[in-house]
C-alpha positions in Angstrom: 56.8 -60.5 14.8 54.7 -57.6 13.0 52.5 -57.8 16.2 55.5 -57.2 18.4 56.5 -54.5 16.4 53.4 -52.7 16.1 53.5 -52.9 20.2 56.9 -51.2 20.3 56.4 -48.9 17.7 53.0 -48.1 17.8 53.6 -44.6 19.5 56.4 -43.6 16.6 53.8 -44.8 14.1 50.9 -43.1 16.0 52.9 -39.6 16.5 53.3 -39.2 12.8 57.1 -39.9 12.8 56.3 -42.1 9.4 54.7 -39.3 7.6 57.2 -36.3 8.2 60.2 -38.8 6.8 58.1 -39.6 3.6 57.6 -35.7 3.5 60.8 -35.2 4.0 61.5 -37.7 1.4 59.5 -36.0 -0.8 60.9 -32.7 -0.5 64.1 -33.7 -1.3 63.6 -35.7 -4.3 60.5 -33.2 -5.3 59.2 -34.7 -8.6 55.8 -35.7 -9.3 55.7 -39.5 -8.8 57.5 -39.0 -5.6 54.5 -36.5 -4.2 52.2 -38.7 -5.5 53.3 -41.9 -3.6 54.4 -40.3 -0.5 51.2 -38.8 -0.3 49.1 -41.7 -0.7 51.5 -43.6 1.6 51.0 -40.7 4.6 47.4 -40.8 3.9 47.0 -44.5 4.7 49.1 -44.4 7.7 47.2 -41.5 8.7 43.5 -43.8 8.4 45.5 -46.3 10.0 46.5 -44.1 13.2 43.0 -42.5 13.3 41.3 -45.6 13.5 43.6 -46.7 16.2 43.8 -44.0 18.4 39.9 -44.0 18.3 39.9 -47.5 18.8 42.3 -47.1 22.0 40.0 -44.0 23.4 36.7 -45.9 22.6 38.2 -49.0 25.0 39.3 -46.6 27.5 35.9 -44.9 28.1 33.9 -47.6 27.4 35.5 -49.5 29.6 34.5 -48.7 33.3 37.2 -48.7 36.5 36.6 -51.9 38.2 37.6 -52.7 42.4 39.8 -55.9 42.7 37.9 -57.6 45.1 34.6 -57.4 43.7 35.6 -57.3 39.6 33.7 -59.7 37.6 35.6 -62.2 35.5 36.4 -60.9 31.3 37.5 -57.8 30.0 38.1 -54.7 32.4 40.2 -51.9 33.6 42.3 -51.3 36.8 44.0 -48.6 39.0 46.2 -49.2 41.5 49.8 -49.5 42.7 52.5 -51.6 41.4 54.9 -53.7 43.6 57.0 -56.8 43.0 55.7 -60.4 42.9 58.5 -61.9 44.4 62.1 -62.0 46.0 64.7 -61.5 44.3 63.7 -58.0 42.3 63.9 -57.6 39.1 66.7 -55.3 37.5 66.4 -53.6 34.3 69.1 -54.9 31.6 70.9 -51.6 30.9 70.9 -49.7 34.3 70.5 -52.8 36.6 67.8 -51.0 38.8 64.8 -52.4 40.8 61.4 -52.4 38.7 58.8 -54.0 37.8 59.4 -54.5 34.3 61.9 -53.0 31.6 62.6 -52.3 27.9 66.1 -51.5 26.2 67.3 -50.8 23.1 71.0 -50.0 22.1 71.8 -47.8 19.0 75.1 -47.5 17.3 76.1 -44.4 15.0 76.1 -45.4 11.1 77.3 -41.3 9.9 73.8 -39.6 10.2 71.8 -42.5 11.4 71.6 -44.8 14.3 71.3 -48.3 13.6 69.9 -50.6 16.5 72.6 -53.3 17.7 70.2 -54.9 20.5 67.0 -54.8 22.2 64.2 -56.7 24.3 62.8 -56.3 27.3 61.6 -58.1 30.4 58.5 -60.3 30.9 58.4 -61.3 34.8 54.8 -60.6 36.2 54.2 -58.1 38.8 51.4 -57.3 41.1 48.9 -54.7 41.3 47.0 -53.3 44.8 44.0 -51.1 44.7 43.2 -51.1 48.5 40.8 -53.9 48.1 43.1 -56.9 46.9 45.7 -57.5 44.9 46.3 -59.4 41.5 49.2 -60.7 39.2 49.9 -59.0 36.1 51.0 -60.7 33.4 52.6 -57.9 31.5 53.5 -60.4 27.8 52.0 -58.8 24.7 51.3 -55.8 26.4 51.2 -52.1 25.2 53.3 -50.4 27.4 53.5 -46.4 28.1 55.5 -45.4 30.6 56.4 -41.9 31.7 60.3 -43.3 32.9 62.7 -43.4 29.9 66.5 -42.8 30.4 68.5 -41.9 27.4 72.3 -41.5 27.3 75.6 -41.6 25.1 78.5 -43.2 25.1 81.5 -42.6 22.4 79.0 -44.1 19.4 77.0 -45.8 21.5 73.2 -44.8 22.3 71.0 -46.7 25.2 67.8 -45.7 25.7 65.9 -47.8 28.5 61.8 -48.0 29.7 61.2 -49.1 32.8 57.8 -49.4 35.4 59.0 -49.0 38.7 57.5 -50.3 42.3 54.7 -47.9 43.8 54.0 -46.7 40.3 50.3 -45.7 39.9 49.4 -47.7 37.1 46.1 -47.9 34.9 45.4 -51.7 33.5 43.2 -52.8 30.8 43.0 -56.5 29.8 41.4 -59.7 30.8 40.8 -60.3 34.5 40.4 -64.2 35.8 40.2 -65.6 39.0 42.3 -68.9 38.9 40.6 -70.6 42.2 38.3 -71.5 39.2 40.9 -72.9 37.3 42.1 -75.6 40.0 41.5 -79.0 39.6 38.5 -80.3 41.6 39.8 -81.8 45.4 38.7 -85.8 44.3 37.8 -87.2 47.7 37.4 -90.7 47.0 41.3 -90.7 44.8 42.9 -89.2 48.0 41.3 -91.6 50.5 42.4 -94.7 48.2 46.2 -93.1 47.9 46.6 -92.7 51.8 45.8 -96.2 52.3 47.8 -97.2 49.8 50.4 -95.6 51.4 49.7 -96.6 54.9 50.0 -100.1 53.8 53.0 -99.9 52.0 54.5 -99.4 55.5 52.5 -102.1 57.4 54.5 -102.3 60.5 53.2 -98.9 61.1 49.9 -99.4 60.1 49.5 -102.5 62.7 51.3 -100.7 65.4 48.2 -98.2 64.3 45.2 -100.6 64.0 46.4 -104.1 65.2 44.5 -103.7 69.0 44.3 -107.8 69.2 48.3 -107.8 68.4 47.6 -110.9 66.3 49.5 -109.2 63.3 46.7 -109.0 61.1 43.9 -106.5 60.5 40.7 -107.7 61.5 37.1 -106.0 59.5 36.7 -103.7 63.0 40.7 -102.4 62.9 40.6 -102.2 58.8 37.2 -100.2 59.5 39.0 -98.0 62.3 41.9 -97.6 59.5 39.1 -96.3 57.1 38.0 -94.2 59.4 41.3 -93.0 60.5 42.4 -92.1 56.9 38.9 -90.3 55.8 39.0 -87.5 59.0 42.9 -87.1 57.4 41.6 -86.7 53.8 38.7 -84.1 55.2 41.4 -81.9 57.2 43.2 -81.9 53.6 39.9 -81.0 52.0 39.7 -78.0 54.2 42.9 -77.1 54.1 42.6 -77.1 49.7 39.5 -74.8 49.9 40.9 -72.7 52.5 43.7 -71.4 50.1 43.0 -68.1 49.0 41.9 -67.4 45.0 45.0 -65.7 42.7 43.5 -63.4 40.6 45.6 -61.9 37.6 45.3 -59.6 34.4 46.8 -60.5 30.7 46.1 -60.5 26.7 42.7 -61.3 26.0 42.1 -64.0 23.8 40.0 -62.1 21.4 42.5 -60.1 20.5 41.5 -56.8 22.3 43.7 -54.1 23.3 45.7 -55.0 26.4 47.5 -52.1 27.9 49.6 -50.9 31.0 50.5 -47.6 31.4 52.1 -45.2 34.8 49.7 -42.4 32.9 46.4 -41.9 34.3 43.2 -42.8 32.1 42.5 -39.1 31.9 45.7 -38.3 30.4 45.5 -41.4 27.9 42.0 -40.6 26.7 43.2 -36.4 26.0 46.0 -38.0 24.6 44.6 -40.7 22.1 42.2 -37.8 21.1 44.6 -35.3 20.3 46.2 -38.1 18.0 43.9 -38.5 16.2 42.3 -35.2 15.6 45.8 -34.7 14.5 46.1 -37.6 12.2 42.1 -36.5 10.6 44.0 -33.1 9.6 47.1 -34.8 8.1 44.8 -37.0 5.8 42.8 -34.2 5.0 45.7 -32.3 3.7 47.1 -35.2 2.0 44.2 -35.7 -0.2 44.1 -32.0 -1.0 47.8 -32.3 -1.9 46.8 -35.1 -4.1 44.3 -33.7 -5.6 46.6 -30.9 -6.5 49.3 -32.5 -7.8 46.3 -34.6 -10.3 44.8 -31.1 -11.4 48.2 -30.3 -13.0 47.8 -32.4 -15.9 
């Protein structure tokens, strides 16, 4: 649950939203152990949101732009454009518009305040095209930044809804497989022995097949022709298994590294995770020196 929420809230938590309410909490009670713990409190978010906006622009530029067709199985990053995975669509909860994939939250007024009556969000996979393949997207667990949000009001009522829409141009980051690894191995010798289990299972037809002396028996030559018969069926199978094309598809690494989807390009990501936490290194700094002169006046 606290990983969820750090997912949903990270960019509140990262855009210093915390620390201006304990500020503002401060202010307003203004007395000495109130500074004091705010302080230390806006400080520790603000090594918490440094470290994780670095973390986040490290990945991104460390991380090289890989091609669909020719990127190599683990961890990587991808451009390209978004479009559904299947018939029907899906349709955001609030709006009930195509996209690829959705988040809604709905906020009720409480006086001053507005206290959230419902929320979630979609988890249907999508695809994504660069020009030299395609590949699934698994979008679960992901940290999603989108550039469409709708916000609107109604009476008491606020809805505020995310949404990725088809032909987006969207930047991935997470672990890349191949699944023609992941099917089972074609067993040769299993599928032989099951068609000829089936084939005499309906024995008319098989000696209608085989029987060439009518006697109503199989003989070792029409039992061999009935081998024979059944194998070039199983190869055509065979060929027809490997022929299938390989599904390749993004989702959350396993190790537990940053797995992100985003309609902002990596450029704009990167200025923007550095501009964070430049930010977040200034509002530590003060901190401390606010500390450190609320402790010099005693």
């Amino acid at each position: 649950m606290l990983t969820n929420w750090l997912r949903r809230e990270y960019a509140k938590l990262i855009t210093s939203c915390a620390q201006l309410l304990l500020l503002l909490v401060a202010m307003r009670l203004n007395t000495r152990p109130v500074w004091l713990a705010c302080l230390a409190v806006i400080a520790l978010i603000s090594v918490f949101a440094w470290l994780s906006a670095l973390y986040r622009l490290r990945t991104l530029r460390n991380t090289p732009t890989s091609r669909i067709a020719s990127a190599a199985q683990g961890y990587i990053e991808l451009e390209g454009r978004g479009a559904q995975f299947c018939d029907p669509p899906i349709l955001s909860q609030l709006r009930h518009q195509p996209c690829l994939w959705s988040r809604f939250r709905v906020e009720e007024r409480d006086q001053n305040e507005w206290k959230m009556l419902d929320s979630g969000e979609t988890s249907h996979s999508f695809m994504l095209r660069d020009g030299t393949g395609e590949c699934v997207i698994d979008p679960e667990h992901a940290e999603i930044i989108t550039q469409h949000c709708d916000q609107w009001q109604q009476e008491n009522f606020r809805y505020t809804e995310w949404k990725l829409v088809e032909q987006d141009l969207l930047y991935v980051i997470g672990q890349f497989r191949t699944h023609s690894d992941d099917v089972l191995f074609f067993d040769k010798r299993q599928a032989l022995s099951e068609m000829l289990a089936d084939w005499k299972a309906d024995m008319p037809g098989l000696l209608a097949r085989f029987d060439l002396d009518k006697d109503g028996v199989l003989n070792a030559d029409e039992w061999e022709l009935a081998r024979n018969a059944a194998k070039r069926e199983v190869e055509k199978v065979e060929r027809d298994f490997q022929a299938q094309p390989a599904t390749s598809s993004v989702s959350q690494p396993q190790d537990g590294r940053l797995f992100l989807i985003s309609n902002i390009s990596q450029a704009r990501l990167s200025r923007r995770y550095l501009l964070w936490g430049l930010a977040h290194l200034i509002v530590f700094f003060a901190s401390l020196g606010g500390l450190g002169w609320f402790f010099s006046q005693h």
